[in-house]
KOLKOLTOR-972557 format. One line per 2 residues: number of its first residue (from 1); their letters; for each residue x, y, z of C-alpha. Coordinates in nm, 2 decimals. Example, Ala and Ser with C-alpha at 12.3 -4.5 7.8 and 13.67 -1.06 7.14 Angstrom:
// KOLKOLTOR-972557
1) AS) 1.23:-0.45:0.78 ~ 1.37:-0.11:0.71 .
END
This chain:
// KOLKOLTOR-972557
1) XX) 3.96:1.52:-2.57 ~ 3.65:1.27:-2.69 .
3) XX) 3.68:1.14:-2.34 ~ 3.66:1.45:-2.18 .
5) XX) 3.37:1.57:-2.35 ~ 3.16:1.24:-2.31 .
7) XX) 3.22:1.25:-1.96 ~ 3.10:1.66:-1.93 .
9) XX) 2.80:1.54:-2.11 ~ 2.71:1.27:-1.90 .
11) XX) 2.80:1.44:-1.57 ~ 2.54:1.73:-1.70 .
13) XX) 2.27:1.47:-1.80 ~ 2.26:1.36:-1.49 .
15) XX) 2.32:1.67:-1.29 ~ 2.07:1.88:-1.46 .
17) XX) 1.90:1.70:-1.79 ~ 1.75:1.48:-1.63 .
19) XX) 1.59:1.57:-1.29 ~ 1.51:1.85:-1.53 .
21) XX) 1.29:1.61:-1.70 ~ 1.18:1.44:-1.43 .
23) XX) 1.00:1.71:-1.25 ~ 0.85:1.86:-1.59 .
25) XX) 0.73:1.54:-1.68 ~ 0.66:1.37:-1.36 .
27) XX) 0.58:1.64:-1.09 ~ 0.89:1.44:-0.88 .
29) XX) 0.93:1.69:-0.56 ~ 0.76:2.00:-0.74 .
31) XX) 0.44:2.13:-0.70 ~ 0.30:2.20:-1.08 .
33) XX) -0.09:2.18:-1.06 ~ -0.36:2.18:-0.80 .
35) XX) -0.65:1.94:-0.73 ~ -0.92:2.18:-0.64 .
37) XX) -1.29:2.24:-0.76 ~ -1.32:2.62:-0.85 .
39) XX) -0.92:2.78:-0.78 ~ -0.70:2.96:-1.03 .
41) XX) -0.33:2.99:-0.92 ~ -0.20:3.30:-1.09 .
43) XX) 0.19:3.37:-1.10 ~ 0.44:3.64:-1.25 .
45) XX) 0.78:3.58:-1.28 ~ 1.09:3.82:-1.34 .
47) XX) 0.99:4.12:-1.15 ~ 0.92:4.34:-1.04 .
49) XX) 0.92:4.63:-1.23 ~ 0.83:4.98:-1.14 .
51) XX) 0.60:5.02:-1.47 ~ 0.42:4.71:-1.48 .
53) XX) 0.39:4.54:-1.20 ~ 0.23:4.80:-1.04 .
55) XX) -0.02:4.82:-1.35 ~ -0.07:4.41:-1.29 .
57) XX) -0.15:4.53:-0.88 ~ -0.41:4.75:-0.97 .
59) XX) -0.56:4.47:-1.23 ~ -0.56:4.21:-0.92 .
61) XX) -0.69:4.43:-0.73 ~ -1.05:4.48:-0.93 .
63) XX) -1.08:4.17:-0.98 ~ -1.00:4.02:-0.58 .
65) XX) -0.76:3.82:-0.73 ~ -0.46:3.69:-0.56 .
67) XX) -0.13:3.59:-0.70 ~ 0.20:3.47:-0.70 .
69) XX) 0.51:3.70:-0.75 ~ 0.84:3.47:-0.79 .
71) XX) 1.13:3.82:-0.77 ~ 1.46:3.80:-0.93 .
73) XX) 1.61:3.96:-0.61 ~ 1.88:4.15:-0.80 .
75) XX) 1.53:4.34:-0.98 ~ 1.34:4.36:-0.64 .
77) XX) 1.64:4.57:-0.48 ~ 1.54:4.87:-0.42 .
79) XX) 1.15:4.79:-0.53 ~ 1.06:4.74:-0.13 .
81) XX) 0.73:4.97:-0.15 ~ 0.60:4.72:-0.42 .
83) XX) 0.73:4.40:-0.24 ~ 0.52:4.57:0.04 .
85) XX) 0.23:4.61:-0.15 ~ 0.22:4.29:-0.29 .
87) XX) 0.20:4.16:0.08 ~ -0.03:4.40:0.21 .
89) XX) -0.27:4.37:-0.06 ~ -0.28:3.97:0.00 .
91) XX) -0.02:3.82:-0.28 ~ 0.25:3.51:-0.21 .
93) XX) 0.65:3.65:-0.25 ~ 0.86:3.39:-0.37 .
95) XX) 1.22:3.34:-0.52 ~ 1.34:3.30:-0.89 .
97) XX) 1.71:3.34:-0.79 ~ 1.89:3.66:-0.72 .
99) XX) 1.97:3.71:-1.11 ~ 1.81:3.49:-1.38 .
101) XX) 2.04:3.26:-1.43 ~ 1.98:2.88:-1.50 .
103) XX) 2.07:2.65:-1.24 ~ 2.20:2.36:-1.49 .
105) XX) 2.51:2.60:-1.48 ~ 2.56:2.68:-1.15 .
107) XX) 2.70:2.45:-0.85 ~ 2.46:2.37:-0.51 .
109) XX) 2.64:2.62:-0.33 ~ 2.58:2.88:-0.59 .
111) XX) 2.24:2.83:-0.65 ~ 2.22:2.82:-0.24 .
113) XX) 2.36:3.18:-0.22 ~ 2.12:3.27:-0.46 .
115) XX) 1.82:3.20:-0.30 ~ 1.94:3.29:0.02 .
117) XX) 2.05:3.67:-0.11 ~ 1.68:3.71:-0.27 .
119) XX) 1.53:3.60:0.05 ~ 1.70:3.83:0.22 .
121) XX) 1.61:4.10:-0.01 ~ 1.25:3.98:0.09 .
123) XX) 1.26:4.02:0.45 ~ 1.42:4.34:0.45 .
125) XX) 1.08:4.45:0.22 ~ 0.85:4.27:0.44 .
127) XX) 0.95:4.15:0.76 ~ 0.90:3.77:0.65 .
129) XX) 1.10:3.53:0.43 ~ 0.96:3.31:0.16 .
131) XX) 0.94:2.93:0.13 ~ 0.86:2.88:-0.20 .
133) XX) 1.08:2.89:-0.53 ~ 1.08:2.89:-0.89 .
135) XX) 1.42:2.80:-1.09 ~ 1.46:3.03:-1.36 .
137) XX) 1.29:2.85:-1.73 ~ 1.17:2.60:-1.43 .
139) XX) 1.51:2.36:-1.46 ~ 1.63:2.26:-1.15 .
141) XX) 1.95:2.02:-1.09 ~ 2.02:1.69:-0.92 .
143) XX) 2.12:1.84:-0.54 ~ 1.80:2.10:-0.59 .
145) XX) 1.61:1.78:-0.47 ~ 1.76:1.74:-0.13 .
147) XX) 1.94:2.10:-0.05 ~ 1.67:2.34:-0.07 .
149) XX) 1.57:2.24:0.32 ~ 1.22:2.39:0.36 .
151) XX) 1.19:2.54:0.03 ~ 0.87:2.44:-0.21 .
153) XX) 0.98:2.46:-0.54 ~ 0.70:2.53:-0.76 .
155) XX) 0.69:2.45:-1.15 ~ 0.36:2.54:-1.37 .
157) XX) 0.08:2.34:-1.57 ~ 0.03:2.62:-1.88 .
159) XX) 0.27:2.87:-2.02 ~ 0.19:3.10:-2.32 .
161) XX) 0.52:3.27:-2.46 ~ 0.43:3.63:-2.32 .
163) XX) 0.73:3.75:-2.31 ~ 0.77:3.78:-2.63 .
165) XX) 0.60:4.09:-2.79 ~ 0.52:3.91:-3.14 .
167) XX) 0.30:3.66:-3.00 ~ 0.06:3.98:-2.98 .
169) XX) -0.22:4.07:-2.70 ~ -0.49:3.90:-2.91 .
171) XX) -0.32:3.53:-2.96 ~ -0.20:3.53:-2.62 .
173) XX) -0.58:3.61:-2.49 ~ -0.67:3.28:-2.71 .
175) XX) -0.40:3.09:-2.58 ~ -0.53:3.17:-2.21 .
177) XX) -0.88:3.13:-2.22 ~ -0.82:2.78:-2.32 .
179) XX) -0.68:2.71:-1.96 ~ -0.97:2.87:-1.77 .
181) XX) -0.98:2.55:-1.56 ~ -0.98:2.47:-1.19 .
183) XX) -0.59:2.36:-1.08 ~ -0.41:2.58:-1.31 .
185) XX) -0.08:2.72:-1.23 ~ -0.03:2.98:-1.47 .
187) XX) 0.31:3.09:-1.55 ~ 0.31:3.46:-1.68 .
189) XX) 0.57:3.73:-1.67 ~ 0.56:4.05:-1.53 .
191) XX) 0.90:4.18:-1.63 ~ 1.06:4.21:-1.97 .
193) XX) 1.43:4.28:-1.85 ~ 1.55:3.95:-1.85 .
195) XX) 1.78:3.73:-2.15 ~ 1.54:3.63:-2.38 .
197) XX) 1.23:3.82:-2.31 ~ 1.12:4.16:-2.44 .
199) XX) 1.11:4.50:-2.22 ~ 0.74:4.59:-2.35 .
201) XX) 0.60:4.22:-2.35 ~ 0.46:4.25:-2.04 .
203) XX) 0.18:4.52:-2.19 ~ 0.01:4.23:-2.39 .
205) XX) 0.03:4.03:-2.12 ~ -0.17:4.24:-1.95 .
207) XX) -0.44:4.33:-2.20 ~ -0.49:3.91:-2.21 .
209) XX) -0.48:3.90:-1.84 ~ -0.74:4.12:-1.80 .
211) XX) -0.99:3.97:-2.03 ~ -0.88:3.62:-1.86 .
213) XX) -0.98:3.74:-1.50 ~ -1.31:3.90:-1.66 .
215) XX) -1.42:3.48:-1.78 ~ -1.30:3.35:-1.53 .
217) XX) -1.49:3.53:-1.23 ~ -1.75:3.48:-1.48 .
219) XX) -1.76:3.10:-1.45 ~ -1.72:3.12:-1.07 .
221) XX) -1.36:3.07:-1.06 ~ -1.14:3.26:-0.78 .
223) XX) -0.78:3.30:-0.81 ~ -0.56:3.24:-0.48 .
225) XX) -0.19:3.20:-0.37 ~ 0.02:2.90:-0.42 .
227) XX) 0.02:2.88:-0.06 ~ -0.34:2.85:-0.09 .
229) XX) -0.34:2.64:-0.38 ~ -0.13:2.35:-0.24 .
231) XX) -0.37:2.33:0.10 ~ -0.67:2.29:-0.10 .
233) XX) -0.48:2.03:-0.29 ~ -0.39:1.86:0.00 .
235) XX) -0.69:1.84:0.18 ~ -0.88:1.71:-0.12 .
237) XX) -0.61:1.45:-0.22 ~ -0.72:1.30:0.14 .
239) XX) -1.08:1.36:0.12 ~ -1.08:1.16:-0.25 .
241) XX) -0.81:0.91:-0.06 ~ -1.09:0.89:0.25 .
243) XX) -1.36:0.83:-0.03 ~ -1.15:0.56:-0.21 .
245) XX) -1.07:0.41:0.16 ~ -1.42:0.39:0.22 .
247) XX) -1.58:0.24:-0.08 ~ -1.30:-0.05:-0.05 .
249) XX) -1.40:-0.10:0.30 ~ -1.72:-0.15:0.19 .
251) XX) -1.66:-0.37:-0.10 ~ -1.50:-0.60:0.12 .
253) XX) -1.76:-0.58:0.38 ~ -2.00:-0.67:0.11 .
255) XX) -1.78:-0.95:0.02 ~ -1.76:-1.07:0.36 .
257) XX) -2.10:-1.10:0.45 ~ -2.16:-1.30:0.07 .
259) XX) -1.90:-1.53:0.25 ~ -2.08:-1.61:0.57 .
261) XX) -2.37:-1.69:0.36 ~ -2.22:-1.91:0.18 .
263) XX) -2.00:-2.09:0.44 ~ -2.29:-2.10:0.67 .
265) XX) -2.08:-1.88:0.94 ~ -2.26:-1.81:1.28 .
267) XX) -2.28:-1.53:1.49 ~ -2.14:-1.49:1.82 .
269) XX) -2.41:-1.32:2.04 ~ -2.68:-1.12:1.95 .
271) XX) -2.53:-0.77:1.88 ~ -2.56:-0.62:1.53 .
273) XX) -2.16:-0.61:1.54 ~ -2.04:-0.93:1.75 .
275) XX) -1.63:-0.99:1.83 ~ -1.61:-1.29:1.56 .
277) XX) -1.85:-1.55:1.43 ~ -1.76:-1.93:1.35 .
279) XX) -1.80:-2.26:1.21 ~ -1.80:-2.58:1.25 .
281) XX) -1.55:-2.79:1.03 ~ -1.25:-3.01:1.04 .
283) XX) -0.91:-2.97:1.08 ~ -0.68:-3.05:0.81 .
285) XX) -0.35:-2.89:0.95 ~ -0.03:-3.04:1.14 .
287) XX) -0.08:-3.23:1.51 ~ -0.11:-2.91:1.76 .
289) XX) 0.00:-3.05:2.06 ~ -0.18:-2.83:2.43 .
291) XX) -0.01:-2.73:2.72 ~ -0.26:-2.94:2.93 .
293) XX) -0.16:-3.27:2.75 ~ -0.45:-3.26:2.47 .
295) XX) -0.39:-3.25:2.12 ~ -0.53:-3.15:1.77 .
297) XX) -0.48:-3.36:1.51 ~ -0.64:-3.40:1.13 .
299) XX) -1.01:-3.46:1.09 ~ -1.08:-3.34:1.45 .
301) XX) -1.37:-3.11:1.46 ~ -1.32:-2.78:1.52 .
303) XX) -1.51:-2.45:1.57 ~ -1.30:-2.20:1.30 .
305) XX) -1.31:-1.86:1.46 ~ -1.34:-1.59:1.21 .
307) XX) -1.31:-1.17:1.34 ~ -1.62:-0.95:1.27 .
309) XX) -1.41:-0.72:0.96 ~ -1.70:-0.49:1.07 .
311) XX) -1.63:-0.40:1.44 ~ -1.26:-0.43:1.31 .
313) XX) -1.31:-0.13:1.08 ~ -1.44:0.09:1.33 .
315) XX) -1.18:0.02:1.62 ~ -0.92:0.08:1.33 .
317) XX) -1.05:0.40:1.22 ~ -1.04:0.51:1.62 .
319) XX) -0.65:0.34:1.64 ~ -0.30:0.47:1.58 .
321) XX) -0.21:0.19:1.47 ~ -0.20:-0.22:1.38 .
323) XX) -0.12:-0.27:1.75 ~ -0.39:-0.05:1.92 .
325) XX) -0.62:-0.23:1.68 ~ -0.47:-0.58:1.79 .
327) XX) -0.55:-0.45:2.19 ~ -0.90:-0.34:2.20 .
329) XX) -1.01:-0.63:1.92 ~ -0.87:-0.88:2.23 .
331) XX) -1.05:-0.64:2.48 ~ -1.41:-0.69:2.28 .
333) XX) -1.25:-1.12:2.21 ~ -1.23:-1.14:2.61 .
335) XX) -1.61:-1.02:2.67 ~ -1.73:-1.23:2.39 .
337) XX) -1.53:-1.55:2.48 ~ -1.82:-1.61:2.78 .
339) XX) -2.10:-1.59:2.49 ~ -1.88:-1.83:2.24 .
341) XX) -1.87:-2.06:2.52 ~ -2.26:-2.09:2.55 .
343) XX) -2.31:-2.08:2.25 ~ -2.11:-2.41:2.14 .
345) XX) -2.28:-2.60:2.47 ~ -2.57:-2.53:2.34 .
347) XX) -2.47:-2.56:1.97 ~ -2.58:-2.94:1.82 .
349) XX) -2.39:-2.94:1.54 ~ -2.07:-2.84:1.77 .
351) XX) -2.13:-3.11:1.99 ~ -1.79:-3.30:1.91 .
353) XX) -1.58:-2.99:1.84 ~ -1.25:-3.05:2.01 .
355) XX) -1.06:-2.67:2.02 ~ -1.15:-2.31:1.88 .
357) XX) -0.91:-2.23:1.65 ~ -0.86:-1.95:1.41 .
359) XX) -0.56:-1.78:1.18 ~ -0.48:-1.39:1.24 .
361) XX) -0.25:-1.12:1.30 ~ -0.42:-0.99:1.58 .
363) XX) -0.29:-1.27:1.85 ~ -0.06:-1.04:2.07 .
365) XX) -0.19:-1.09:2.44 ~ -0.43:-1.42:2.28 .
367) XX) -0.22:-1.62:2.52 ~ -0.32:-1.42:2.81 .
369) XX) -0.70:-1.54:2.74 ~ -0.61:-1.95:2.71 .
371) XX) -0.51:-1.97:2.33 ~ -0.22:-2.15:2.28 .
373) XX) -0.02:-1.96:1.99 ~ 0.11:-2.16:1.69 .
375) XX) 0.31:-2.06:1.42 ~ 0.23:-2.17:1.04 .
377) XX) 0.45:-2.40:0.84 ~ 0.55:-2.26:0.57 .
379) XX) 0.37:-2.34:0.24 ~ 0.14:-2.22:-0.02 .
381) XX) -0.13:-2.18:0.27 ~ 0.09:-1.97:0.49 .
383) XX) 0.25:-1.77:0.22 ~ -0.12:-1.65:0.11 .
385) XX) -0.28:-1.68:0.43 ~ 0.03:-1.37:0.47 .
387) XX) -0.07:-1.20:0.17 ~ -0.45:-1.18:0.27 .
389) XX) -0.37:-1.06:0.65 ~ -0.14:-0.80:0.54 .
391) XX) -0.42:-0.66:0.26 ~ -0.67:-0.72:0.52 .
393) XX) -0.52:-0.50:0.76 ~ -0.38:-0.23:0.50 .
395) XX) -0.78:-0.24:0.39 ~ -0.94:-0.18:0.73 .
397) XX) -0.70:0.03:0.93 ~ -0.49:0.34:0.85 .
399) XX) -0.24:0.25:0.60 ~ 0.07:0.53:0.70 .
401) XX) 0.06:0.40:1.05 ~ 0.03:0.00:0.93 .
403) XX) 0.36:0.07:0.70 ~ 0.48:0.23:0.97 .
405) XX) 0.47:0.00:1.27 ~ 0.59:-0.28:0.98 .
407) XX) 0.90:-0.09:1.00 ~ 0.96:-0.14:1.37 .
409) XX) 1.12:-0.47:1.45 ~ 0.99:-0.45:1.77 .
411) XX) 0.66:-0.49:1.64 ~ 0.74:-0.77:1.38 .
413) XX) 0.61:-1.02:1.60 ~ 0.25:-0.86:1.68 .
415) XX) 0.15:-0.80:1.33 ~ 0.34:-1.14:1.16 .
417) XX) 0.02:-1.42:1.12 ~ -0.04:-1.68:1.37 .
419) XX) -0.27:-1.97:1.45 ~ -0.43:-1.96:1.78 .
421) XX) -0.61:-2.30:1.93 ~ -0.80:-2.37:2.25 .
423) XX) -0.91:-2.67:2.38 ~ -1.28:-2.67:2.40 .
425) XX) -1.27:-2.77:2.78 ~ -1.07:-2.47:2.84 .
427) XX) -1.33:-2.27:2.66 ~ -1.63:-2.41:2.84 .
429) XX) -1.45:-2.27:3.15 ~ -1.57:-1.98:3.04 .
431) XX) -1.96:-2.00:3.04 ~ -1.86:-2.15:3.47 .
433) XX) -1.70:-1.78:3.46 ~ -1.99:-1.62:3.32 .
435) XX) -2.26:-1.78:3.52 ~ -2.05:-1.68:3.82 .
437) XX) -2.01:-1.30:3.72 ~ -2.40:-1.29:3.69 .
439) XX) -2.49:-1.48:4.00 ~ -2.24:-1.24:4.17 .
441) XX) -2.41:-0.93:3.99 ~ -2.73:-1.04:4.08 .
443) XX) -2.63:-1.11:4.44 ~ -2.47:-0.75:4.43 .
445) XX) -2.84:-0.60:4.29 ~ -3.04:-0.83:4.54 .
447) XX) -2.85:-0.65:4.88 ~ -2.91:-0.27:4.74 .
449) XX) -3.25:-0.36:4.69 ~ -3.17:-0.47:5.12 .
451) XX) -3.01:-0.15:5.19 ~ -3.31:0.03:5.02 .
453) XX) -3.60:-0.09:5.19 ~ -3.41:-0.12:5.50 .
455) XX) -3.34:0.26:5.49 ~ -3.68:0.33:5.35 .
457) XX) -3.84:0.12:5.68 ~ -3.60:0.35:5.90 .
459) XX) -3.71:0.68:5.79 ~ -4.03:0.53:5.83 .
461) XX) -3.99:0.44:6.17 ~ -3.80:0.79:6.28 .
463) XX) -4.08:0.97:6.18 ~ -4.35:0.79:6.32 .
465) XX) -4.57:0.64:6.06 ~ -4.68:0.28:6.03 .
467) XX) -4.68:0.23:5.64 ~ -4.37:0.33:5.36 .
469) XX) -4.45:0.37:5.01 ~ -4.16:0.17:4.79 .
END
């Protein structure tokens, strides 16, 4: 029998005590307060009942205020002219079971049938079913979580006891002007017929209400739906997110440039946002042996390539995703590879460079352009080298789609840190490439300017004048 009973009290702790707690603590998978500027959410549970909810109607009403009313559905049959009002008059309908019964002693199924019989008490009012719910006393079980399909459920952030009738008009008032804050999801009742609660409380309630709304509208507040209330949250939990996201890409922006002070970096071209700048140093790696026979070994000079974070932050912020990035960064590597190419010729101090090399996670396609891709022994230096990348690229792009496509094995390899090298020969091909393109451009601009004073000296000739203006 001691058996038995530890056993029912651990199945319950875990079936009901403690998601219980979890969501009234935690907020885990309920929505319980709003992150807004000036919004009130008001909203009435137990009802409705032919006395005073349509008192608490004409209330909201005076004041533009819009609410929440979560129906017991056994209380709202037969109630459909209010349910009616209540939508045409702008409130949110939602579900607090189809009798007030907790669902810590109910099974999944149960509480299933309940919200689906309220619901459809609800659309017969209205036309419309509800998404959002309210467990009666707010305690929900373990298979609440994952079987109420679409269904919000909504908790609160400030009770007051008003359904009992001793806590008086005047203390409850107290009590609520003390929450006359923006985000609040009031719980109040406006129903008395339930276990527990008091058939008159809801008069108090009432007499409080009313003095709330009154300092409330005062201070500039406006009261709206849940429905409402959870948008506004929404969108400002991804404003202050986009504000977040943009002071760290700044910060490390900031941090960049204090690094290419101080380890001398050079730009590539003369655009205020250039592809990548570099420096002249020495290898210290493993032999890199080339396709075309060369190698790189330690102590050879090289010219370490380093991306513009800058011009990476904006083709991010225009990307779906790590990949895109990685694409149009090799698009803007390709046209600057020409100027890198000049540049070193013409560089002193990069007179006995021997390859370009560089470390990244943008290398997909690098092959494509002449860099021979290496991967990094493992160590201390590829382990962090890992670390940064991966912070790097969570920093400057959009962090859902980078977790994302790091999901995807397919895309493993185009995200995973490499080091890219190209032999400095193969580089200077480039600026041959370059000088061609604009000898060709030139030679293209050199025959229109043929074809235009050709055509000009025809239409000259045709109509009989010895001089053309040009």
């Amino acid at each position: 029998m001691e058996n038995l009973l530890l056993w029912g009290i651990s199945i319950m702790t875990f079936y009901a005590f403690l998601p219980g707690l979890i969501s009234r603590i935690f907020g885990f998978r309920v929505f319980k307060k709003g992150l807004v500027e000036k919004e009130i959410a008001l909203t009435f549970d137990d009802g409705p009942d032919p006395v005073y909810t349509a008192q608490l109607l004409d209330l909201l009403a005076r004041y533009n205020a819009k609410a929440t009313f979560f129906v017991v559905g056994s209380h709202a049959e037969g109630q459909e002219k209010l349910l009616q009002r209540m939508q045409e008059e702008g409130h949110t309908i939602g579900i607090h079971n189809y009798v007030h019964k907790s669902n810590w002693v109910m099974r999944p199924s149960t509480v299933r049938r309940q919200i689906e019989r309220t619901n459809e008490v609800i659309e017969k009012a209205v036309g419309t079913k509800t998404v959002y719910y309210r467990p009666p006393w707010g305690i929900v079980n373990l298979f609440d979580y994952s079987k109420m399909g679409h269904m919000h459920i909504i908790l609160w952030s400030a009770m007051f006891g008003d359904w009992r009738v001793r806590v008086g008009a005047e203390r409850l008032k107290r009590r609520m002007l003390k929450k006359v804050r923006p985000g609040e999801v009031l719980l109040l009742h406006d129903c008395g017929n339930t276990l527990g609660a008091d058939a008159d409380a809801p008069r108090n309630m009432l007499i409080a209400l009313e003095a709330y709304l009154e300092e409330a509208v005062k201070k500039g507040y406006s009261f709206v739906g849940i429905g409402e209330m959870m948008k506004l949250t929404d969108s400002n939990r991804v404003m202050r997110r986009s504000m977040f996201k943009r002071m760290l890409v700044s910060a490390w922006l900031l941090w960049e440039q204090a690094f290419h002070i101080v380890f001398r970096l050079k730009k590539v071209g003369d655009g205020d946002t250039p592809a990548f700048h570099y420096r002249v140093t020495t290898y210290h790696g493993e032999k890199r042996d080339f396709g075309d026979g060369g190698s790189l070994v330690k102590g050879d000079a090289i010219a370490e390539l380093h991306f513009d974070n800058r011009m990476l932050s904006g083709i991010a912020a225009e990307s779906k995703s790590p990949v895109a990035t990685g694409i149009r960064m090799l698009r803007e590597v390709e046209r600057a590879l020409p100027v890198l190419a000049d540049q070193l010729m013409s560089d002193p101090e990069a007179k006995d460079v021997k390859a370009v090399y560089g470390v990244t996670m943008i290398h997909r396609g690098a092959d494509r352009l002449g860099f021979e891709i290496f991967q990094l022994p493992e160590g201390l230096f590829a382990k962090s080298t890992r670390i940064y990348l991966k912070l790097l690229l969570k920093v400057l792009t959009n962090s859902k789609q980078y977790n994302k496509e790091r999901k995807r094995k397919d895309r493993s390899e185009a995200i995973s840190p490499r080091m890219v090298c190209m032999p400095v020969q193969k580089l200077f091909s480039y600026a041959t490439i370059q000088s061609r393109i604009v000898k060709e451009e030139m030679e293209r601009v050199a025959e229109t300017v043929d074809r235009v004073l050709s055509g000009a000296a025809d239409d000259a000739a045709s109509m009989g004048t010895k001089t053309t203006a040009i």
